[in-house]
C-alpha positions in Angstrom: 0.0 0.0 0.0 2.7 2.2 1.1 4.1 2.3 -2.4 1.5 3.2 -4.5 0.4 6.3 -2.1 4.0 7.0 -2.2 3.6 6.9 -6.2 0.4 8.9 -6.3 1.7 11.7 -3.9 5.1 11.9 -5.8 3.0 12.2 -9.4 1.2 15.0 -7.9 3.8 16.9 -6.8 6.5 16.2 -10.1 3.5 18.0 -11.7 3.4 20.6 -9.5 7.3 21.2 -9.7 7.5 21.0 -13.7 4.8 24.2 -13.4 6.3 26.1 -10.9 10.2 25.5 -12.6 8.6 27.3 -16.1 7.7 30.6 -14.5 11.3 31.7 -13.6 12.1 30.3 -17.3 9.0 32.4 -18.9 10.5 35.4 -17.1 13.7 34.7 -18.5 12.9 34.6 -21.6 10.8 37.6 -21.6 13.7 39.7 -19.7 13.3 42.4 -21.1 9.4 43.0 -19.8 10.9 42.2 -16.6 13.9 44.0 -16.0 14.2 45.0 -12.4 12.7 42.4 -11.1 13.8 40.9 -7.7 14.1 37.9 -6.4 11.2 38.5 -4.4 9.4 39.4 -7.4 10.2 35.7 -8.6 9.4 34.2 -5.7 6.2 35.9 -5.6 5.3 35.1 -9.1 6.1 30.9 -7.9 4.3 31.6 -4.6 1.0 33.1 -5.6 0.9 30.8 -9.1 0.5 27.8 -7.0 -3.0 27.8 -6.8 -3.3 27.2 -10.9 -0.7 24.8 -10.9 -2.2 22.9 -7.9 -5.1 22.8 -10.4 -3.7 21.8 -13.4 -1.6 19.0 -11.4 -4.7 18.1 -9.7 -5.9 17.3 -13.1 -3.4 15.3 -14.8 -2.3 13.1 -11.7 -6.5 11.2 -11.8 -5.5 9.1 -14.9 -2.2 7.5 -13.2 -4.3 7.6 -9.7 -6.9 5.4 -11.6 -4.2 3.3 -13.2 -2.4 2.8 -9.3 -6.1 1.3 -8.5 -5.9 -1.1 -11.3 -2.7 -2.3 -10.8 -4.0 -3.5 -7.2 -6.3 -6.0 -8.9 -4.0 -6.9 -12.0 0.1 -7.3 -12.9 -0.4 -6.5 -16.4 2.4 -5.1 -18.0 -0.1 -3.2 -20.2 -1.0 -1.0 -17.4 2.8 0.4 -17.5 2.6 1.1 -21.5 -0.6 2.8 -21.2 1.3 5.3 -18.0 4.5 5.0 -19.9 2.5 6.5 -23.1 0.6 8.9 -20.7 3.5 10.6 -19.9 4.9 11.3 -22.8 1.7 12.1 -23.5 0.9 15.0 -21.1 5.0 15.8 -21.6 4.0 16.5 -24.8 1.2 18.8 -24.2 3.0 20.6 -21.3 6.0 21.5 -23.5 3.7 22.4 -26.5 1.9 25.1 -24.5 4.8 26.5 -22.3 6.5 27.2 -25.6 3.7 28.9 -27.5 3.2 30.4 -24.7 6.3 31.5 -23.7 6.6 32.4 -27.2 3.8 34.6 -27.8 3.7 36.4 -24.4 5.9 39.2 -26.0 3.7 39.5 -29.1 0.2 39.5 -27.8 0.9 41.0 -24.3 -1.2 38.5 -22.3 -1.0 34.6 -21.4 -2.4 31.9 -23.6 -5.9 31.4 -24.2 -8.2 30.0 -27.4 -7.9 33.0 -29.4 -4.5 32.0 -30.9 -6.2 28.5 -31.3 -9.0 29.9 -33.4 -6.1 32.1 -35.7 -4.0 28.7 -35.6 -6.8 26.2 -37.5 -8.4 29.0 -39.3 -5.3 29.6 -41.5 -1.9 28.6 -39.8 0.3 29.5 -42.5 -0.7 33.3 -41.8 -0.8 32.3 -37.8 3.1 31.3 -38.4 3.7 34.6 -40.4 5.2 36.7 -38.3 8.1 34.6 -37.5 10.7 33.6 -39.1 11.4 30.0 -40.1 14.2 30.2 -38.4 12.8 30.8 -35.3 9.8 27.6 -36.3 12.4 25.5 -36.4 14.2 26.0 -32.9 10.9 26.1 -31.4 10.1 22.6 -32.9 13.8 21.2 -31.8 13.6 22.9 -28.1 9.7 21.8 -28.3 11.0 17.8 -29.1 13.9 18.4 -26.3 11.7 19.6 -23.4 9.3 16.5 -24.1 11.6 14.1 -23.9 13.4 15.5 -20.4 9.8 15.7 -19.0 9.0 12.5 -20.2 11.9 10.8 -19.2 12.0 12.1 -15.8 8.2 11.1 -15.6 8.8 8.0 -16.5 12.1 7.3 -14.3 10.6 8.6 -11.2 7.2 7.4 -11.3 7.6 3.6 -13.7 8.1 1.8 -10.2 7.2 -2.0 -10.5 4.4 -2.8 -8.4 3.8 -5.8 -7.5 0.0 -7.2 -7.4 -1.2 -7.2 -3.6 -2.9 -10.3 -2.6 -5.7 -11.1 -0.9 -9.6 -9.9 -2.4 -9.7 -8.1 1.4 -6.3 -6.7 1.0 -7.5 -5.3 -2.1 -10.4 -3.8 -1.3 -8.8 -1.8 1.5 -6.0 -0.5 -0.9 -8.3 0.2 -3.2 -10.7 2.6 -1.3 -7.8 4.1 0.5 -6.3 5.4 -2.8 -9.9 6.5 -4.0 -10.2 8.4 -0.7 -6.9 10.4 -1.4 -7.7 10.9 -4.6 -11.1 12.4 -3.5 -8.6 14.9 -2.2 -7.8 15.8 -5.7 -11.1 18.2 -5.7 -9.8 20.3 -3.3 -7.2 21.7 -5.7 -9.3 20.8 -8.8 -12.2 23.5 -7.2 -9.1 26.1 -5.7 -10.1 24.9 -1.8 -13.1 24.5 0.2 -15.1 27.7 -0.4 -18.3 27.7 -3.0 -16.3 29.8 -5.9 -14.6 27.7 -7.7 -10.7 29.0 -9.8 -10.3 31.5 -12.3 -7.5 33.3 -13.8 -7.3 36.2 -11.8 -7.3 34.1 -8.7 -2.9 34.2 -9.3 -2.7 38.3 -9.2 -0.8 39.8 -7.1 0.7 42.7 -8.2 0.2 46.7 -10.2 2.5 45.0 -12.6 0.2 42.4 -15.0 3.4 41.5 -16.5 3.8 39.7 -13.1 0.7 38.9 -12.7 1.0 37.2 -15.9 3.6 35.5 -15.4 2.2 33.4 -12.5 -0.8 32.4 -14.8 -0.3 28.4 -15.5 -0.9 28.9 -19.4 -2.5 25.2 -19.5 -4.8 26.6 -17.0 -5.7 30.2 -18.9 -6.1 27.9 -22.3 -8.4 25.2 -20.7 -10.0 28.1 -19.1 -10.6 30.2 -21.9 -12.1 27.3 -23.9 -14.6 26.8 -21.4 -15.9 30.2 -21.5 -16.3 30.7 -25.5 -19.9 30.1 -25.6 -22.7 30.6 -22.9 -22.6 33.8 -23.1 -26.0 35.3 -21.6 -24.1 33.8 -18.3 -20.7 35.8 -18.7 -20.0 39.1 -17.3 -23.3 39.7 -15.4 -22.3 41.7 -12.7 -25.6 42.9 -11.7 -29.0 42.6 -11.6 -30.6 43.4 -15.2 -33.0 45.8 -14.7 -29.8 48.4 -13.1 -27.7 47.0 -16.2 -30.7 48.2 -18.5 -30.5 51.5 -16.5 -26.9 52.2 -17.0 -27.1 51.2 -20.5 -29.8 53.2 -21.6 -27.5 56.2 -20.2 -24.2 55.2 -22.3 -26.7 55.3 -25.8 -27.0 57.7 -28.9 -29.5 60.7 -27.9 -31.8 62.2 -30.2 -30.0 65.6 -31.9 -31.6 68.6 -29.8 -28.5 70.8 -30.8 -27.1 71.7 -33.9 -24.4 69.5 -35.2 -21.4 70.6 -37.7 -22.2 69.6 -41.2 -18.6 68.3 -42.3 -19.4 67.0 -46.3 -20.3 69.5 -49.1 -22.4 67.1 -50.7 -25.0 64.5 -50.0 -23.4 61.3 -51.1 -19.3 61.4 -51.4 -17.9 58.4 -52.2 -15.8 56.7 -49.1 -12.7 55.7 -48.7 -12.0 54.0 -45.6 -8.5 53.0 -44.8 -7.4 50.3 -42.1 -4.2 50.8 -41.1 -2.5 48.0 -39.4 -1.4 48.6 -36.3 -0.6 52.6 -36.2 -1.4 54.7 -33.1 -0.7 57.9 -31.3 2.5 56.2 -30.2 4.5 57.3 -33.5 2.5 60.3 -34.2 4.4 63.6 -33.3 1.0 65.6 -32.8 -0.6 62.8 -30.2 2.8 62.7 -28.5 4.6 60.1 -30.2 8.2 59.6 -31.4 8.6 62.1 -34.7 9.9 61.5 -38.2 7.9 58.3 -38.4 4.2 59.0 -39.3 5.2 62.1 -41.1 2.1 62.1 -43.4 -0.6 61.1 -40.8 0.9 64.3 -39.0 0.1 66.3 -41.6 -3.4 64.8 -42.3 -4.4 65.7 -38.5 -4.2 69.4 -40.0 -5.4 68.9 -43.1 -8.8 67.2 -42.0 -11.1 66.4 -39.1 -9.0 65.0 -36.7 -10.5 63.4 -33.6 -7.6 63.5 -31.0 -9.0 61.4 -28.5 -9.7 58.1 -30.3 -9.3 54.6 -28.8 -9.0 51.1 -30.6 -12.0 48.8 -28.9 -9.4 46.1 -29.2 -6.0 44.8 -29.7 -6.8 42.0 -32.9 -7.8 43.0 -36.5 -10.1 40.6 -36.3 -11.7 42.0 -33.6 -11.4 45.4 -34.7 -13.1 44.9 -38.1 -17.0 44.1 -36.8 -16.0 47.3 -34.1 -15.5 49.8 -37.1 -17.5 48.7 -39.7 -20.3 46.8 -37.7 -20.2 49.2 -34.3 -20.0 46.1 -32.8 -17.9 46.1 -29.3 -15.0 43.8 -29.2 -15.3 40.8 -26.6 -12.7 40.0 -23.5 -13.3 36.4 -24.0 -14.1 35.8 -27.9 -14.4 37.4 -31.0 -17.9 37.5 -32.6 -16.3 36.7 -35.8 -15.7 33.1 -34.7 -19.6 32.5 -35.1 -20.9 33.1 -39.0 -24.6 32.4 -37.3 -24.0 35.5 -35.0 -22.1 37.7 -37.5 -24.8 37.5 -40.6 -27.2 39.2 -38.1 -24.6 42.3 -37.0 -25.6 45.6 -39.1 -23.0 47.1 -41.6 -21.9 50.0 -42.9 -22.1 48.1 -46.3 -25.6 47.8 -45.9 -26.3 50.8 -45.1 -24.5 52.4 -47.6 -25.8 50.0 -49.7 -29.5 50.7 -49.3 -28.6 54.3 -50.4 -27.1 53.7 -53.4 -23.0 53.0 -52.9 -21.1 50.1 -54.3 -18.0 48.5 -52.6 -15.0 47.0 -52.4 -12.3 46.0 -50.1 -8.9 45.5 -50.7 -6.5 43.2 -48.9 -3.1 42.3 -49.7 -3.0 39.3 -47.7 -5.1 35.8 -47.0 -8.9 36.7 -45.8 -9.2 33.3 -44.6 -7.2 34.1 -41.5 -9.4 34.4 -38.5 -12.9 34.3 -40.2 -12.0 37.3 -42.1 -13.4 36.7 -45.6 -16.4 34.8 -43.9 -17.3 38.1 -41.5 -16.9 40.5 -44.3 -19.6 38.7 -47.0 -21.9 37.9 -44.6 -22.6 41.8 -43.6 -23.0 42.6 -47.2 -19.4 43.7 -48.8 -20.1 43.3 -52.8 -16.7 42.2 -53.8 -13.1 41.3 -52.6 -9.8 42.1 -53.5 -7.2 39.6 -52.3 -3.7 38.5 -52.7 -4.9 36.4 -55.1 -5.9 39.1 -57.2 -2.5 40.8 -57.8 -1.4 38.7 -60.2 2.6 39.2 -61.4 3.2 40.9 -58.1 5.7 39.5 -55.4 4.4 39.1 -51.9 7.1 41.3 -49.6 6.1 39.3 -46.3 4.1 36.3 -45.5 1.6 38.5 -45.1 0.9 39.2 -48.8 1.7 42.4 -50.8 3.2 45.5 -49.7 1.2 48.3 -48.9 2.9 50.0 -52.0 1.5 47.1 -54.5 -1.9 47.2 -52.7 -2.2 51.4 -52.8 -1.5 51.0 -55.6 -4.4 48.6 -57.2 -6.6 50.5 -55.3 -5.9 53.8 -57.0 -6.0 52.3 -60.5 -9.1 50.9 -60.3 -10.5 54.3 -59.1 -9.5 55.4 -62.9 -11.4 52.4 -65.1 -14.5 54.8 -66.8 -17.3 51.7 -65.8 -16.4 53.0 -62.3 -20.0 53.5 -60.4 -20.6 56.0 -58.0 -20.9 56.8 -55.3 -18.8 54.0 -53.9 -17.4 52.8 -50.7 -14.1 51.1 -50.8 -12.0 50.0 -47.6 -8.4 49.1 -48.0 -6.6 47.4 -44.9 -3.1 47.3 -45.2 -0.8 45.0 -43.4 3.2 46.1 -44.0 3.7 47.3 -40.6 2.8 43.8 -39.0 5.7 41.7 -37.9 8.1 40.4 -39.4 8.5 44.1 -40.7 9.5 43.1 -44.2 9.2 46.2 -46.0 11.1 47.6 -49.6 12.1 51.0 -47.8 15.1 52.0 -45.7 14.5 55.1 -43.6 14.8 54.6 -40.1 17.4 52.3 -38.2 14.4 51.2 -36.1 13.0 48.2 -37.9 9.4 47.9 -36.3 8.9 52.2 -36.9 11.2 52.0 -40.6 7.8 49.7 -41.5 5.3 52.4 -40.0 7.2 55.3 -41.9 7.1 53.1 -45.0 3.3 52.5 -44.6 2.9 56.4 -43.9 4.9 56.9 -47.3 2.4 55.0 -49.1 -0.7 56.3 -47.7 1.3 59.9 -48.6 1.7 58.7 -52.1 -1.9 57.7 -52.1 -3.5 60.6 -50.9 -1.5 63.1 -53.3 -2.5 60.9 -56.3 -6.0 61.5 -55.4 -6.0 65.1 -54.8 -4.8 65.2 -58.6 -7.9 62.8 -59.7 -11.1 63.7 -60.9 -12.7 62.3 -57.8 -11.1 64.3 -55.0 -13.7 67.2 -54.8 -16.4 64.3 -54.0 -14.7 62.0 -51.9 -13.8 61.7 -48.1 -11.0 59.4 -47.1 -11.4 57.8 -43.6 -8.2 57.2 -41.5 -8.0 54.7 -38.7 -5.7 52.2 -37.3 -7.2 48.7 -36.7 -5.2 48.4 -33.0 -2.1 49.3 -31.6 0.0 46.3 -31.5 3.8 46.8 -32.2 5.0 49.7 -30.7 6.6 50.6 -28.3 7.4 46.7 -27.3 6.2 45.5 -24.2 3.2 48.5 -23.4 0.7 47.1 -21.3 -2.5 46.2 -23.3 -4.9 46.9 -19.9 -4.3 50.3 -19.8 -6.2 53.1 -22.6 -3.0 54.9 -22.9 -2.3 51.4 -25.2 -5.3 51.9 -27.3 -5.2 55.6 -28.3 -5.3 56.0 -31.7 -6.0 58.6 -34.6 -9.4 59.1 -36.9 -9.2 61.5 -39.3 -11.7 62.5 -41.9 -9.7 63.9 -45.6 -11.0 64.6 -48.6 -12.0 67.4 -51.3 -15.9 67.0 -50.1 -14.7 67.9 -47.2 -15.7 71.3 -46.0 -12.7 72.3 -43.6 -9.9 71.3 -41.3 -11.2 70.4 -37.8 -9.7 69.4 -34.6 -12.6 67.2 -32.3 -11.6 66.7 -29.0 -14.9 64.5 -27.5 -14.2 60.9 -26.0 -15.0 58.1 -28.7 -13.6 54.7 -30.0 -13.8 52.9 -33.3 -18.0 51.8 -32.8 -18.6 55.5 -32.7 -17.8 55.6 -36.9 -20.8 53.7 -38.0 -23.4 56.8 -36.3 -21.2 59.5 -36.9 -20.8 59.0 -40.9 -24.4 57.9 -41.2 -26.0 61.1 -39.5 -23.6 63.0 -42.1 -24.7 61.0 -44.7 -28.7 61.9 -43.5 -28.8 57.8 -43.2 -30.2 56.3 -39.8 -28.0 54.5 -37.6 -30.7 52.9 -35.3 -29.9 49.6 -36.0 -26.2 50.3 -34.3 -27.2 50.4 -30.9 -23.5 50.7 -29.5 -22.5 53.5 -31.9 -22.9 57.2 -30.7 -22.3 60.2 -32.8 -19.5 61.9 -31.9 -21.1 65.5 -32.7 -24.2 65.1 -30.9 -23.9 66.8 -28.0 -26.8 65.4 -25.9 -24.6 61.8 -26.5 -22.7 60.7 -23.8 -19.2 59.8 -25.1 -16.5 57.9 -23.7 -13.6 55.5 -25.2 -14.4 51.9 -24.4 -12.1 48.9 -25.1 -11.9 45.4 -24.1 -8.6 42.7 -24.0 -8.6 39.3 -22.6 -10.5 39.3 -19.3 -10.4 43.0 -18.5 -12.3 46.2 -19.8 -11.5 49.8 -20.0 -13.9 53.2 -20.5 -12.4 56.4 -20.6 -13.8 59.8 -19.7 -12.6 63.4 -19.6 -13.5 62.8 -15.9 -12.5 59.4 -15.2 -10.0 56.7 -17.2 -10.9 53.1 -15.9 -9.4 49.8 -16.3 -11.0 46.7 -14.7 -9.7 42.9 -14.7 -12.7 40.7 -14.7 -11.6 37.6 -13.3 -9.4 38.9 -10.6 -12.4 42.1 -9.9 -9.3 44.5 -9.3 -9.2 47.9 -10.6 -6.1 48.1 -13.0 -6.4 52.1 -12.7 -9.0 54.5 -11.6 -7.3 58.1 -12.7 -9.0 61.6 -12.7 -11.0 63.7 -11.8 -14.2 61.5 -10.6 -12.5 58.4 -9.2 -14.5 54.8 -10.8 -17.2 56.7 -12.0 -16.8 54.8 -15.2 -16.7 51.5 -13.9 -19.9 50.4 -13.3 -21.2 51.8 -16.1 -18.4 49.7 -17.9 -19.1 46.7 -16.2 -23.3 47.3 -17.5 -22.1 48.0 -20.9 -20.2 44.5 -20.9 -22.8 42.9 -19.7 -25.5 44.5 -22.3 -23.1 43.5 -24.9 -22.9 39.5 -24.4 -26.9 39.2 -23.2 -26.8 40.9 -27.0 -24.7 38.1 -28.3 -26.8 35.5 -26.3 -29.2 36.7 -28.8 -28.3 36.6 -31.9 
């Protein structure tokens, strides 16, 4: 008997030890997001992670607990292949997600959860783009290595030969004294005693979420993230719906009682919206950013409307796309464009612009395949698609398809064939300043802001090849970034400061230069154009126009598991699985955040319904 609870205990806690080793390795790795860091800080990051990797160990140690109560009946040597191959097994999976993970973590800002899964099996070619192959390859060989040292030492510690106990009573006793300590194995499994059970945020501990993060058992934030996809009238509900309702109806577009700047000089200007991968006010000179890299953008802000407090609802194209041209608020836990059932049912500015007459177009230099992109863009009504396919004779620069040149490019020519109809609406998204960087222009030393100031160039080029067309004196051009993402390295996604980006509104129909300073993010386009376009907007019933007055406005942004909403009074950022404030600044302290937290939880009983 005494060998087998000796076995079980020593499985558990192997398990627990092969976590708690990979978060001083993770923060290793990622040194330079944790420069400065003690060994306290370490410690601390070990310490508090326990209770995830209790969990997780809690988890993989039933199947050899159930195999150590087989063994007490039976001597068959098939019951040490099947743990043999179970190791290796779990090895396996350990070592593929501590890698990712470990991996990703500088990219995306935040530990491992199902989105990268759903951008994986959508289109992994494109998921893989932004690394070298290089860098594939040593992942693969360090991902082979580290399974076969975990498995190995699994297998060497824990392979003992037990021998069969005799005796049916002898049996029987062993038997149900290894069930009972397994029983224990809920304890961890549910986080303790109490009636709430584990969740992600149960390992913060610290202002820093770079520390927080790194305590987060990224088998535990993937399983758990994978639980919550659907079910989603049950997520977020942080109080009862009738005060939700009440708080909602507060954060809504108002009916005009004032009178509202007329920007256009015509009815129905064509539209030209541009998606710009990636840009913000971090390399902007006028929004406070590094200068000499968005030189063009800077001059724009003059040139046009420019709303100069802006935010990004989200940190993922694909979850930025239904947020500017569907008004649809991006999710902490999900991206609506996962679901075609849910998407087919959002409004769109291609319908609406549609019903009144304009044709589109959108142009992509890359795959539309990756993340549900092509699917989410024809099911809200886009006419027709221009992909990499479509540049035929033309070299992709990156993985990620043509280069922002090539794609400007096609875009402006087909604005010249005479069977052109009018008005139209074309969106181009460009996608050169998205890692690897790989761009045909050499102006700055700095790789990741050399690819901004290239994209910059080309929208430049664009724009002044316009102006010199027939169709500048009835067109507006719409600027705006689809995130930040890039730069500067290692910003912390949870805070708005992250997610402050430029819109600006260019064009001959333009009536004059304009400088708005009211609170709004990207779902605030779809109202705002329509009401200038005399087109309703009811249908969007997140989107606010940004020149009504009697609107309330505010930024609003969601990343995984936290939401922010950002006032001139108050600037609010709110971790929903740990229910810590992130930051509360101004001059009304948390004011936003329960209007934040209704506004979450209007948005996925709306999902529920759809």
């Amino acid at each position: 008997m005494g060998k087998r609870i000796l076995e079980l205990v020593k499985t558990y806690l192997l398990l627990i030890i092969v976590f708690v080793i990979q978060k001083p390795l993770f923060m290793l790795y990622n040194h330079s997001l944790y420069n400065g860091c003690t060994i306290g800080d370490y410690l601390n990051v070990m310490k508090h992670g326990l209770a995830h990797d209790t969990n997780i160990a809690a988890y993989l140690t039933c199947i050899p607990a159930v195999l150590l109560m087989v063994s007490v009946w039976s001597n068959s040597r098939a019951i040490t292949y099947i743990k043999r191959g179970y190791f290796y097994f779990i090895s396996l999976l350990i070592s593929i997600i501590f890698i990712v993970n470990l991996c990703l973590y500088g990219f995306w800002g935040f530990p491992l959860e199902s989105t990268s899964l759903f951008y994986f099996f959508s289109s992994p070619k494109e998921a893989l783009a932004s690394v070298s192959i290089g860098f594939v390859v040593l992942g693969l060989v360090v991902l082979i290595a580290v399974t076969i040292i975990l498995g190995f030492i699994f297998n060497r510690l824990l392979q003992n030969n037990i021998l069969r106990i005799k005796g049916v009573k002898e049996c029987v006793k062993v038997t149900v004294v290894l069930f009972l300590l397994s029983g224990c194995l809920t304890f961890p499994i549910r986080g303790g005693i109490r009636l709430v059970t584990l969740n992600v945020g149960k390992v913060y501990f610290s202002t820093n979420q770079h520390l927080n993060h790194a305590a987060v058992n990224p088998v535990f934030s993937l399983v758990y993230s994978l639980q919550h996809q659907g079910n989603f009238g049950t997520q977020y509900q942080f109080m009862k719906k009738k005060e939700a309702d009440l708080l909602f109806a507060e954060m809504v577009d108002k009916p005009v009682t004032d009178s509202i700047p007329q920007l256009f000089t015509m009815k129905r200007p064509n539209i030209v919206l541009v998606i710009l991968e990636s840009f913000s006010s971090h390399i902007m000179e006028t929004m406070g950013g590094t200068p000499g890299v968005a030189v063009n953008m800077d001059r724009f802000t003059k040139e046009g409307v420019f709303f100069n407090h802006f935010y990004a609802n989200s940190f993922r194209t694909q979850r930025a796309l239904p947020s500017i041209l569907s008004a649809y608020p991006a999710q902490p836990s999900t991206s609506i464009v996962k679901y075609p059932d849910k998407t087919e049912h959002l409004p769109s500015l291609f319908r609406s612009l549609q019903a009144a007459g304009y044709h589109s177009r959108y142009y992509y230099g890359g795959n539309p395949n990756f993340g549900n992109q092509r699917t989410y863009l024809m099911s809200v009504g886009l006419e027709q698609l221009i992909t990499e396919s479509d540049f035929h004779g033309i070299k992709k620069m990156s993985k990620w398809g043509v280069a922002d040149g090539d794609l400007f490019k096609r875009a402006f020519e087909d604005l010249q064939h005479k069977d052109l109809k009018q008005p139209f609406f074309n969106v181009i998204q460009t996608s050169s300043s998205h890692p690897p960087f790989n761009v045909p222009y050499h102006k700055l030393n700095n790789i990741i802001l050399n690819s901004f100031a290239y994209s910059d160039s080309c929208l430049g080029d664009f724009i002044a090849r316009c102006k010199a067309s027939e169709y500048w004196d009835n067109t507006i051009f719409i600027l705006v970034p689809d995130h930040q993402a890039s730069y500067p390295p290692g910003a912390d996604i949870q805070i708005a400061k992250y997610h402050h980006i430029p819109l600006i509104f260019l064009g001959g129909a333009l009536k004059k230069p304009m400088l708005i300073d009211t609170y709004a993010s990207q779902i605030d386009i779809a109202a705002t154009l329509l009401w200038q376009l005399g087109l309703p907007h009811n249908e969007y019933k997140f989107s606010k126009n940004i020149l009504n007055p009697a609107s309330p406005h505010f930024g609003y942004f969601t990343v995984p598991n936290s939401f922010g909403m950002i006032t001139p009074e108050n600037n609010v950022a709110f971790d929903c699985e740990s229910n810590k404030i992130l930051m509360d600044e101004g001059t009304k302290k948390s004011a936003n955040l329960k209007k934040g937290k209704a506004f979450l939880q209007e948005l996925y009983l709306d999902i529920a319904k759809k």
